[in-house]
C-alpha positions in Angstrom: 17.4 2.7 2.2 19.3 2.3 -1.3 20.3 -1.2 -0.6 17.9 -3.7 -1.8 19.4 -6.1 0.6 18.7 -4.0 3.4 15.0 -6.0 4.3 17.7 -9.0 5.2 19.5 -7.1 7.9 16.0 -6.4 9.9 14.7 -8.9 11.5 10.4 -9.5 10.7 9.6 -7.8 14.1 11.6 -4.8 13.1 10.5 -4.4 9.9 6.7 -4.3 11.5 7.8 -1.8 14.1 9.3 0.4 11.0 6.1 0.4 9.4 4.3 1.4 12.3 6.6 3.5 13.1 6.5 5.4 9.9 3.0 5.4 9.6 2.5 4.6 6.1 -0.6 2.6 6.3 -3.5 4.6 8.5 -7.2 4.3 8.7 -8.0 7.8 9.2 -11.3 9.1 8.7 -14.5 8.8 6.0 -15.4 10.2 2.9 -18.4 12.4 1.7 -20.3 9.3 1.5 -19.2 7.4 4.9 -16.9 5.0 4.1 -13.7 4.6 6.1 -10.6 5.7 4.2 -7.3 3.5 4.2 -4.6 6.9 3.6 -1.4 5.2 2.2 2.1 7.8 2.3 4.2 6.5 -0.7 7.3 8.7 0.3 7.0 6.6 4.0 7.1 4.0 2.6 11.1 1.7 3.3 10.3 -0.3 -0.1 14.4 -1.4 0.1 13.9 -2.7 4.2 10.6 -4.5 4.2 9.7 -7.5 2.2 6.7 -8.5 0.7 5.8 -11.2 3.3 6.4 -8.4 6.6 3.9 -6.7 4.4 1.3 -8.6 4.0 1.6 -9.8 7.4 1.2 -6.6 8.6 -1.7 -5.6 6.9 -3.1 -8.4 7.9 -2.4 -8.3 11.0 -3.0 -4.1 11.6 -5.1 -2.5 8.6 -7.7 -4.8 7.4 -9.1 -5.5 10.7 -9.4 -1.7 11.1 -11.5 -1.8 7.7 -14.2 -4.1 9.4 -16.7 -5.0 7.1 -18.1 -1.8 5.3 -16.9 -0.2 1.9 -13.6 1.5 1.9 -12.0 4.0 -0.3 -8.2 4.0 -0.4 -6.5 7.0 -1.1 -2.9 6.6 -1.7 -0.5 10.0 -2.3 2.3 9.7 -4.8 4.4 12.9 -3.9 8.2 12.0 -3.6 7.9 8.5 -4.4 11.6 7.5 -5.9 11.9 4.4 -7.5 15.6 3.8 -6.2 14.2 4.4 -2.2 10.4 4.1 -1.8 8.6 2.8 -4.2 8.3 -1.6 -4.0 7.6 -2.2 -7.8 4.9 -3.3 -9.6 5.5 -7.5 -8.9 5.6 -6.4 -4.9 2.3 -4.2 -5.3 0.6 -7.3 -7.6 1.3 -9.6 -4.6 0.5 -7.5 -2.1 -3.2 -7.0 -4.0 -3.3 -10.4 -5.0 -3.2 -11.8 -0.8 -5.6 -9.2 -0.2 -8.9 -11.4 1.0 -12.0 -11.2 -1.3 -14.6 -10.1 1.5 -12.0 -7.2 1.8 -11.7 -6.6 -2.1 -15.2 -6.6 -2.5 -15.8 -3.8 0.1 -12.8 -1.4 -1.5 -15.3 0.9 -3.5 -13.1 4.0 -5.1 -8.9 3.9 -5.2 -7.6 8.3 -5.1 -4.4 8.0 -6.6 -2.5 11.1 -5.8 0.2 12.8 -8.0 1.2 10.5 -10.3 3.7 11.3 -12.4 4.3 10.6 -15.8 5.5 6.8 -15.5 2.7 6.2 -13.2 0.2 7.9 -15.4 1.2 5.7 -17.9 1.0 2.2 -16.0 -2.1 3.4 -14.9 -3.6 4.4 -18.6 -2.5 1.2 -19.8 -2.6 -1.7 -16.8 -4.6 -0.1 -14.5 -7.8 -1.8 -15.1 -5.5 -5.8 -15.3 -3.9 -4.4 -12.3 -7.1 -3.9 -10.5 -9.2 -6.4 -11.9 -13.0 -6.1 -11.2 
């Protein structure tokens, strides 16, 4: 998972079937106050064999409907996120916010951000609230 040209070897339908396989992206559950929560598994996540655009189509495709129409709380863990292997970069996660639809962005009520570490602490200090606009 090194290779950053590794998303061009797998074809779109295998990079869906990866993500599902992996289970990265799960509706599972509800808070204390009732809303569904969207549990996102950084160190899952094949940032270096899925593109943006398998990405979005998948959450499109398998997550949001899932979220229906009620608030949602996202809680997404950190632990043994690696830059070089799992993590997509901040232009990948911009995009991937960015095609999110309103209806859904308006429903997304509280974001848990699990075990940062330090360089995410700091992008979070200090873009957070640009990165997360509204």
């Amino acid at each position: 998972m090194s290779n950053i040209s590794s998303s061009f070897t797998l074809s779109q339908s295998q990079q869906q079937h990866l993500l599902e396989k992996l289970d990265v992206f799960k509706v599972k559950g509800r808070d204390k106050r009732g809303r569904n929560v969207l549990l996102i598994i950084g160190k899952y996540f094949p940032a270096r064999m899925v593109s943006s655009e398998v990405l979005k189509k998948y959450l499109e495709e398998t997550i949001y409907p899932k979220l229906g129409a009620k608030p949602f709380s996202v809680v997404y863990v950190h632990t043994d996120v690696q830059k070089s292997e799992n993590f997509p970069g901040i232009s990948v996660l911009r995009s991937v916010y960015d095609a999110i639809p309103m209806n859904l962005k308006n429903n997304l009520e509280v974001v848990y951000f699990l075990h940062p570490g330090l360089q995410a602490r700091l992008f979070l200090a200090t873009f957070g609230r640009l990165f997360f606009d509204g």
